[in-house]
matplotlib code that plots the C-alpha trace (Angstrom):
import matplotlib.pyplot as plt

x = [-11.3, -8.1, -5.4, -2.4, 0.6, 3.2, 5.8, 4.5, 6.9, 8.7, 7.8, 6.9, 4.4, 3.0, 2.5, 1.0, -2.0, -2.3, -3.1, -5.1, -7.4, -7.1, -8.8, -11.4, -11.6, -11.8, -8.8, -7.6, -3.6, -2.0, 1.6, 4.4, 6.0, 9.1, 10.4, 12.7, 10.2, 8.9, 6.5, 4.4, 2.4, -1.1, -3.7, -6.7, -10.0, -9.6, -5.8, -3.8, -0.8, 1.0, 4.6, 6.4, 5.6, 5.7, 3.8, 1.0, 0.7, 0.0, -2.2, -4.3, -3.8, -5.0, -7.5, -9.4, -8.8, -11.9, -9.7, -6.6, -3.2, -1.0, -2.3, -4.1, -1.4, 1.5, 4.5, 2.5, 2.1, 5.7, 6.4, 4.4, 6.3, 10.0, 9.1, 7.8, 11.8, 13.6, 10.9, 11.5, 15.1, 17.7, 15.0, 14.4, 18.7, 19.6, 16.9, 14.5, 17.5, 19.4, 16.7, 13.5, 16.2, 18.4, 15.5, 12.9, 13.3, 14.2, 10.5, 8.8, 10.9, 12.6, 16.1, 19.2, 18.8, 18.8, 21.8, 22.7, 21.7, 23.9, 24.1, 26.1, 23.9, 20.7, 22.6, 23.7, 19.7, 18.2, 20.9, 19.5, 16.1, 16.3, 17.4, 14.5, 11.7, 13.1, 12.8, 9.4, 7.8, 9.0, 7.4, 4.2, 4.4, 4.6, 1.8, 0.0, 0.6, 4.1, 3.6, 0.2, -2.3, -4.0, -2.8, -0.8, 1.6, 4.5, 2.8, 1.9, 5.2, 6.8, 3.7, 4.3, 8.1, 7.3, 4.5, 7.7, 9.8, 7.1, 6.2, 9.2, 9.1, 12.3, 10.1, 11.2, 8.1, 8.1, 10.9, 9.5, 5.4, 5.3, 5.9, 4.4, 0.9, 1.0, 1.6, -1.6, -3.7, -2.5, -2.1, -5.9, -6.9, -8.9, -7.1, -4.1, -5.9, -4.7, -1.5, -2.4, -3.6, -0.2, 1.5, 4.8, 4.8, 7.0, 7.7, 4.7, 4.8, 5.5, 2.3, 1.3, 1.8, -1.5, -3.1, -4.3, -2.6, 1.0]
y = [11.5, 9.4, 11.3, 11.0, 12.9, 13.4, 15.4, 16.1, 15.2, 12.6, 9.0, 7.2, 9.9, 9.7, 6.0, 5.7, 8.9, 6.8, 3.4, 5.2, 6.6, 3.3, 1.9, 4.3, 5.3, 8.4, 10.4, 13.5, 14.5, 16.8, 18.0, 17.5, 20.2, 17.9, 16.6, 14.7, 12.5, 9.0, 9.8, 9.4, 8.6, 7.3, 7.9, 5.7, 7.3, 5.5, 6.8, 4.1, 4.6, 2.9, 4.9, 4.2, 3.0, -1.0, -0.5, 1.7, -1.1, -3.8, -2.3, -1.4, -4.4, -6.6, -4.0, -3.6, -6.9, -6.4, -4.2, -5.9, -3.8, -7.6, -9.7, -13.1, -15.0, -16.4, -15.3, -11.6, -11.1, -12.0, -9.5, -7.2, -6.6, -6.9, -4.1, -2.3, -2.7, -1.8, 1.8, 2.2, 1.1, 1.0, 3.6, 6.0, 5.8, 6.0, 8.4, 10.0, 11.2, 12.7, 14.9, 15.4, 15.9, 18.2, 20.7, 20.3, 21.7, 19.5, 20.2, 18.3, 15.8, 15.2, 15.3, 16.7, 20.4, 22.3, 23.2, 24.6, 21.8, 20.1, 19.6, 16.6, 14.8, 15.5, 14.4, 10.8, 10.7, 11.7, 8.9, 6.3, 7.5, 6.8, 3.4, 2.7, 4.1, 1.5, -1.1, 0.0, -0.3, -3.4, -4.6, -2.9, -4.3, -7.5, -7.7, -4.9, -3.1, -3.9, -7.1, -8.1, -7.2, -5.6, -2.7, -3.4, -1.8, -2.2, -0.2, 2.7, 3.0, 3.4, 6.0, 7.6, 8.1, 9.2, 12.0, 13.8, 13.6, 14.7, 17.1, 19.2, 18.0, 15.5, 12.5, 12.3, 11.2, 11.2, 9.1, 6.0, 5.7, 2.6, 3.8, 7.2, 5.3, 3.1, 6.2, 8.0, 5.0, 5.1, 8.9, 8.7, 6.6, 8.6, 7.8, 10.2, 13.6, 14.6, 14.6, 16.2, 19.4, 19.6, 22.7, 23.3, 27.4, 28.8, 25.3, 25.6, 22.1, 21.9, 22.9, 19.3, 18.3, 18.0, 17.6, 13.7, 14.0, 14.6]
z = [23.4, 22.0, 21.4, 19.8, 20.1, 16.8, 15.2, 11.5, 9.2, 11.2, 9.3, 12.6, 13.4, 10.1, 10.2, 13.5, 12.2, 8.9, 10.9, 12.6, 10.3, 8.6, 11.9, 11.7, 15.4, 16.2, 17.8, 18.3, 16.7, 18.4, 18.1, 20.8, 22.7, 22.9, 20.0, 22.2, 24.2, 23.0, 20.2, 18.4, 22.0, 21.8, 25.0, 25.0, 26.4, 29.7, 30.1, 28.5, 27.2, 24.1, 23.6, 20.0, 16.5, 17.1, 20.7, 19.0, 15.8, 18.2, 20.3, 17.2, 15.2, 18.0, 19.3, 16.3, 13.8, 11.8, 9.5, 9.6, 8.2, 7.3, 4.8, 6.1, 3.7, 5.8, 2.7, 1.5, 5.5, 5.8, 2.9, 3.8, 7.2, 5.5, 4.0, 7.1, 8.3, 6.0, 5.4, 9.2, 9.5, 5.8, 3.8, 7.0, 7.6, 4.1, 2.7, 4.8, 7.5, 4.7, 3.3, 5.2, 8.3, 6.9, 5.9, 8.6, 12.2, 15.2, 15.8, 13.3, 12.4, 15.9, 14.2, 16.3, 16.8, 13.2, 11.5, 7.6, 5.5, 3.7, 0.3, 0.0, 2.6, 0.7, -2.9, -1.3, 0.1, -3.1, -4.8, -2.4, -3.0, -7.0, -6.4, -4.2, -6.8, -8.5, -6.3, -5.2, -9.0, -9.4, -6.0, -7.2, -11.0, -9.3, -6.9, -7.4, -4.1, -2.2, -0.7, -2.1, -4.0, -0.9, 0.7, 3.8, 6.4, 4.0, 1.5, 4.4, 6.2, 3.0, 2.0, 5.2, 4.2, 1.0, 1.9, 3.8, 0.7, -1.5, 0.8, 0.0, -3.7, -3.2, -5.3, -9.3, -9.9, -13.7, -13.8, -11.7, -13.5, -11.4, -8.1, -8.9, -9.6, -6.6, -4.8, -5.8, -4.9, -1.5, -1.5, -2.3, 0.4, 3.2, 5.6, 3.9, 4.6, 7.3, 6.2, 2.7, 5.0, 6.7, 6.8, 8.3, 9.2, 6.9, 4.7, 3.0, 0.4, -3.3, -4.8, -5.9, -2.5, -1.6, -5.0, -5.9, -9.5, -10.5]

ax = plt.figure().add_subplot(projection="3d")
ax.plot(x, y, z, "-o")
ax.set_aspect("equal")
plt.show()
């Protein structure tokens, strides 16, 4: 069986089990012991390895292409992965790191080892995290999903992101309508449950965590 090994609420991780899914292949998630190694960490039935976010989306994309993840337009695919950067690089430095990392363990996020979170960390995360609601509905007002009208990676590393946040109830949802309804389409999407059924032990979510509804 394929497995893939993650850390739960750490945004690569989440991308990698949501491409996945999206491929429809079957695999097994497991969760690392070492939140330090190279993860997530995908092992193909014959004992291949593929180590990291990027090494995991090639292999996958070129693997299985009859249900591609970039749109076949050169500028939406172009979009599409400008947008995968900046989830994984400006959104994860300037959002994610500043709340999902100061609340969550080293253990599921593979942060530096836990300390008292800080207040004034999460407040300039949660000011980043306003400005790009805003920036996301407007994408999504635009083309319907964030690049495109189809949904692409762009759309589920930001997803991916955004399912930590929401997770512990960081999203203002009421106060972006456009990104809060592009989220619940991709929230909807099958290949989202099985990180709607997450559970951290003793971080249970905010109760409309899981729910498909706001």
């Amino acid at each position: 069986m394929r497995r893939l090994f993650h850390l739960m609420l750490a945004p690569s991780s989440r991308l990698a089990r949501i491409i996945v899914a999206e491929k429809r292949i079957a695999c097994d998630f497991r969760l690392a012991e070492n939140a330090t190694s190279h993860l997530p960490l995908l092992i193909e039935d014959e004992g291949m390895q593929r180590a990291g976010l990027w090494a995991i989306i090639d292999h996958l994309e070129g693997t299985y292409p009859e249900r591609p993840l970039t749109p076949e337009d050169p500028e939406a695919r172009a979009e599409s992965l400008r947008w995968l950067d900046w989830a994984m690089g400006s959104f994860q430095a300037q959002v994610t790191e500043k709340i999902v990392y100061e609340k969550a363990t080293q253990r599921f996020t593979g942060a530096p080892a836990r300390r008292v979170p800080d207040m004034n960390t999460i407040r300039i995360g949660r000011a980043a995290l306003a400005e790009a609601l805003t920036e996301i509905g407007s994408a999504t007002e635009r083309n319907g999903n964030i690049a495109s009208r189809e949904c692409s990676l762009g759309d589920l590393a930001l997803a991916a992101h955004l399912s930590a946040l929401d997770y512990f109830g960081e999203v203002p949802w009421p106060d972006f309508p456009p990104a809060a309804e592009w989220y619940l389409r991709i929230k909807s999407r099958p290949s989202f449950r099985s990180l709607l059924a997450d559970r951290v032990p003793g971080q249970p979510p905010t109760p409309t965590y899981a729910e498909l509804d706001f």
